[in-house]
N, C-alpha and C positions, 0 to 999 in steps of 0.2 A: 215649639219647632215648627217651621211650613212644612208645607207640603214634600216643597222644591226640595229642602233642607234633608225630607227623609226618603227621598230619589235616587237612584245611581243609574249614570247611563256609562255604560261602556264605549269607550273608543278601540278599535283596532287597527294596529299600525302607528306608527311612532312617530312618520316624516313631518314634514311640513305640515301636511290636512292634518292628518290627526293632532297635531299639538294644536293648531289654529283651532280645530274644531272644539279639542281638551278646554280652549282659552275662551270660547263662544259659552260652553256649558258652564263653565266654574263660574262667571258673568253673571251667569241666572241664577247662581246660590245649588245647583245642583253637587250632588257629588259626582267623580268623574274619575273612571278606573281606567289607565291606558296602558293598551299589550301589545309590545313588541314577540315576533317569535325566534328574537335574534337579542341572545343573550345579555342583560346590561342595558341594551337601548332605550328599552322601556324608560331607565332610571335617567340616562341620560337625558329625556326628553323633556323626563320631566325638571328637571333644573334648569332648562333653557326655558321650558314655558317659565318660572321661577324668576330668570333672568328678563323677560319680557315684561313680565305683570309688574317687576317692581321699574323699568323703563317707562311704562305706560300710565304705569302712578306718577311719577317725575315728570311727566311730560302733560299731567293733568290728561289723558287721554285714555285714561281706564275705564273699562265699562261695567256698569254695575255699581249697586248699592254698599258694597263691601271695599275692605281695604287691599292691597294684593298679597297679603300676609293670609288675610282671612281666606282668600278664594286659593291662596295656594295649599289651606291647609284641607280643602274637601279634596284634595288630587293625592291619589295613589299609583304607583306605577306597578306593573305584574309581567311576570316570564311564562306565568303560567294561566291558561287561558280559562278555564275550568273556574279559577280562584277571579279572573278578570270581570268573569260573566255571572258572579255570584250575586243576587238581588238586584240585575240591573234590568229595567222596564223595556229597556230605551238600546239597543247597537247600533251605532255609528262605523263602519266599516271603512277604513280609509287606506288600505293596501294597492300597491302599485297597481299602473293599468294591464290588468293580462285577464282576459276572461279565464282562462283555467285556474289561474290564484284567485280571486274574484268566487271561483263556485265553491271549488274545495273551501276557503276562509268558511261561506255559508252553510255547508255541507257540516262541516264540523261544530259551527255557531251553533248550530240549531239541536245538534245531541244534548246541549248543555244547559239548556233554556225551556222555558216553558211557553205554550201556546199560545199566551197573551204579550208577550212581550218584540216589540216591533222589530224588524231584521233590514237596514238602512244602508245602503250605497252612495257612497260620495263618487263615483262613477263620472266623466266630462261626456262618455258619447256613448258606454257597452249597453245597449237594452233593457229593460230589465225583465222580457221573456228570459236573456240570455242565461244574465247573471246567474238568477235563482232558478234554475232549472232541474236542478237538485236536491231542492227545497221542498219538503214535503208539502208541507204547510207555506201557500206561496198566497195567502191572502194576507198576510200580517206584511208583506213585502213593498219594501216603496224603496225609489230612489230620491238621493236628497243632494243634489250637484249643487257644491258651494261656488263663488266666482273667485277667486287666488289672488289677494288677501282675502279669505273669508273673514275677519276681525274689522277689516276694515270699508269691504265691499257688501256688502249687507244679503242681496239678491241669491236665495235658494229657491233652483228648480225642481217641484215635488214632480215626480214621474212615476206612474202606478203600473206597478206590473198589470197585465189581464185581468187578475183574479184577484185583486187586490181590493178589499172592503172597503168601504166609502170613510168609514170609521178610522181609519189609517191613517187616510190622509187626511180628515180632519184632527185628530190626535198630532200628527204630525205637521202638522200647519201651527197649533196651536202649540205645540213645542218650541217651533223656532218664533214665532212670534212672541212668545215671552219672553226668548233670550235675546231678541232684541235683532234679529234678522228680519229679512222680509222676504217672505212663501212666496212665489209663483208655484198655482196651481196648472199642471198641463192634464190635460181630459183624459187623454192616450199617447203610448210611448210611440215616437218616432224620432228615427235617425239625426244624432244631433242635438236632440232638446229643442230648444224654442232658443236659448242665447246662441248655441254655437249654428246653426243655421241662419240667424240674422246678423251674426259674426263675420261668417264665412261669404256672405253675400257683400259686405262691403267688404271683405279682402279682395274679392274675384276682382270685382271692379275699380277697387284700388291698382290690382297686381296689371291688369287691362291698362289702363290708362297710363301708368309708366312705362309697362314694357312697349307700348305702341308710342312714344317719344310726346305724349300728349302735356306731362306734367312731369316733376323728379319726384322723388322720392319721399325729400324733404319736403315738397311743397303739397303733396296727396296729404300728410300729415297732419301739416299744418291747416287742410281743407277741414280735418276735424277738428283739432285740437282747438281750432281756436273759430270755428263754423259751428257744424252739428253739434262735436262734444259740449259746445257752451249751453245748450239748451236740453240739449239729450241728460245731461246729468239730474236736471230738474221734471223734465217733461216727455214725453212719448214719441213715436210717430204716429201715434192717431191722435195724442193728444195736439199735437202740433201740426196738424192739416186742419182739425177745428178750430184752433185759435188763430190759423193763419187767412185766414176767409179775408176778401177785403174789408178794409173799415164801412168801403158805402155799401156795403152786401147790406140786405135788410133785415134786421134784429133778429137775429135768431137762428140765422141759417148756418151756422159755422161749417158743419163738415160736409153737408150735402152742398153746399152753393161751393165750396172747396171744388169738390169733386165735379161739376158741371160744369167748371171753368178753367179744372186742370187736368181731368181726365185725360182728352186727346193728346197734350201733350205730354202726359203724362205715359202714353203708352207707345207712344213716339220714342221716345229716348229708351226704354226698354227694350222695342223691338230693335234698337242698334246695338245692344250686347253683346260682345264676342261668345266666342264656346268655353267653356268652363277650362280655365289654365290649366296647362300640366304641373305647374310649381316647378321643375325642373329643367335638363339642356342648359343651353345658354342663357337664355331669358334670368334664370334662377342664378344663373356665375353674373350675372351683368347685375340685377336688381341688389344681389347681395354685395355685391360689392361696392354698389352708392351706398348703402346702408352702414357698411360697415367705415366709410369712410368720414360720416357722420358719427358715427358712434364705433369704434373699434371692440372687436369681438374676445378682445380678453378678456381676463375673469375683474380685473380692477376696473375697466373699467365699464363692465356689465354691471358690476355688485353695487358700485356707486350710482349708475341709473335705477337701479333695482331700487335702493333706500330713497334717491330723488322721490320715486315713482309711490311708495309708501308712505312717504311722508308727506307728501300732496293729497293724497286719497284720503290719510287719517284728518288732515285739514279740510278738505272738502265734505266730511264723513260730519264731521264738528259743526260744520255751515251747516249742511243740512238738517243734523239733526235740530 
C-alpha cells in the first residue's frame, strides 16, 4: 500500500468546495473523510461526487491513476466531526464565507486533532491573521484558496498565516502538487490574495470603460476572451512583457528592453485611471442590464453557461495538460 493510500485528509463542509476539493484528493489515491454539520448532507455529497467521478470517467476526463469506482471507494461521508477528523494528517475547511463560521469550524477542529496535523482554509479573501485567531496552535495554519472549478482550474493560492512554519507550506505545496493542482506560494497574507487583486484590477477597468460609454459590455469581453485570455491561459504577464520585446531588440534583452521602450507609455495610460467604482447607483442598473441582456439572469439560462463554462475549461485543462 502507498503512502497516499494509508493517508486521510479531512474535508469540512459538503458544498461545492468541498466535494471539488473531496474529487481533487481521491485523484491522488488519498483517503478522503467529508463532514457536513447538517444532517444527511455529508452522505448526499457524497453520491454526487459518485455521480461526477463516474461522468468524468465517460468523458475520459478523470484524473488520476484509478478507476472512479476505485477513488469513490477511499471516500466516506461523517455527521459527526470527531469520527470525520479521526487519523487525518491533512484539514481541508471548506465552509461558507463568514469569518465567525470560519473560527469556530477551527476553534472546534483543533480540540480533535493533534499538533502535527495541518489546519487549511479554502477562504477567496478572509485573512488568515483572521480566520485562526482562535487557534492555539496557529503555526501548522495556512490558507489554501482553490480557483471554482478547483478540478478543473488547477491554480491554489498558499497564504501563510504570520506564525505559520515554513514546513507548512512546503508540506502543503507538496500536497497539492501531487494531486495534480498547482501551488502558488504568497510570502505574506494581504487583502485579496494575489488572484483576486489582479482579478479585481481588470474588473475596475473593465467596469470603467463601459460605464464611461468607451466600449459595451460585450465587447470588453471579448477584449479578453479572445485578446489577453488567449495567451494568459498559457503565459504570464511578466512572462509576456519578456517575450513581447521587439524582434530587432538585441538577443537577449527581453524584459528590460520591454520596459525601456514601454515604460513611459506605460505609466501614461495608468495615470488616466478613473477612481476605484462604486459597483452600484445607476452605473450598476445600466451595466447590468447590457449583461443580462446578453445572457439573461435566470437559473436556465445561467446553469447552461455555467456547464458551457466547465466544459471548456475541462478542454482547455486536457490541452494544457
Amino acid at each position: 500500500m502507498s503512502l497516499s493510500e494509508e493517508r486521510i485528509i479531512s474535508v469540512i463542509g459538503s458544498g461545492l468546495i468541498g466535494r471539488s476539493w473531496a474529487m481533487v484528493f481521491l485523484s491522488g489515491g488519498y483517503r478522503v473523510k467529508i463532514y457536513d454539520n447538517q444532517s444527511g448532507q455529508a452522505l448526499k455529497a457524497a453520491q454526487e461526487v459518485r455521480k461526477q467521478l463516474d461522468e468524468l470517467q465517460q468523458a475520459h476526463m478523470l484524473r488520476g491513476d484509478s478507476s472512479a469506482a476505485e477513488q469513490f471507494s477511499l471516500l466516506s461521508s461523517h455527521d459527526d466531526l470527531a469520527q470525520a477528523l479521526e487519523g487525518a494528517f491533512f484539514v481541508q475547511e471548506c465552509v461558507f464565507e463568514e469569518l465567525e463560521a470560519k473560527r469556530s469550524v477551527f476553534q472546534e477542529v483543533e480540540s480533535h486533532v493533534g499538533e502535527s496535523v495541518i489546519l487549511s482554509s479554502s477562504t477567496s479573501c478572509l485573512l488568515p491573521s483572521h480566520i485562526f485567531s482562535r487557534v492555539q496552535n496557529k503555526t501548522r495554519c495556512i490558507v489554501s484558496h482553490p480557483v471554482n472549478p478547483p478540478y478543473y482550474v488547477r491554480l491554489v493560492e498558499l497564504v501563510p498565516h504570520p506564525e505559520t512554519v515554513p514546513v507548512v507550506m512546503e508540506s502543503t505545496h507538496a500536497l497539492m502538487t501531487r494531486v495534480g493542482q498547482s501551488p502558488a506560494r504568497l510570502r505574506k497574507e494581504v487583502d485579496g490574495f494575489a488572484l483576486n487583486r489582479v482579478q479585481y484590477a481588470v474588473i475596475a477597468e473593465s467596469w470603467r470603460l463601459v460605464k464611461e460609454g468607451i466600449i459595451s459590455v460585450q465587447d470588453i469581453d471579448l477584449v479578453m476572451t479572445e485578446g489577453l485570455g488567449m495567451r494568459y491561459a498559457f503565459i504570464g504577464p511578466m512572462e509576456t512583457m519578456h517575450l513581447n520585446a521587439p524582434e530587432e531588440a538585441p538577443a537577449g534583452k527581453g524584459l528590460g528592453d520591454y520596459l525601456q521602450r514601454y515604460k513611459d507609455g506605460m505609466r501614461k495610460v495608468l495615470s488616466s485611471f478613473g477612481p476605484v467604482p462604486e459597483f452600484s447607483g445607476e452605473e450598476a442598473k445600466a451595466i447590468t442590464q447590457e449583461m443580462c441582456e446578453l445572457i439573461p439572469n435566470d437559473q436556465q439560462h445561467l446553469s447552461t453557461r455555467r456547464e458551457r463554462r466547465d466544459q471548456l475549461l475541462m478542454g482547455l485543462s486536457k490541452l494544457k495538460k
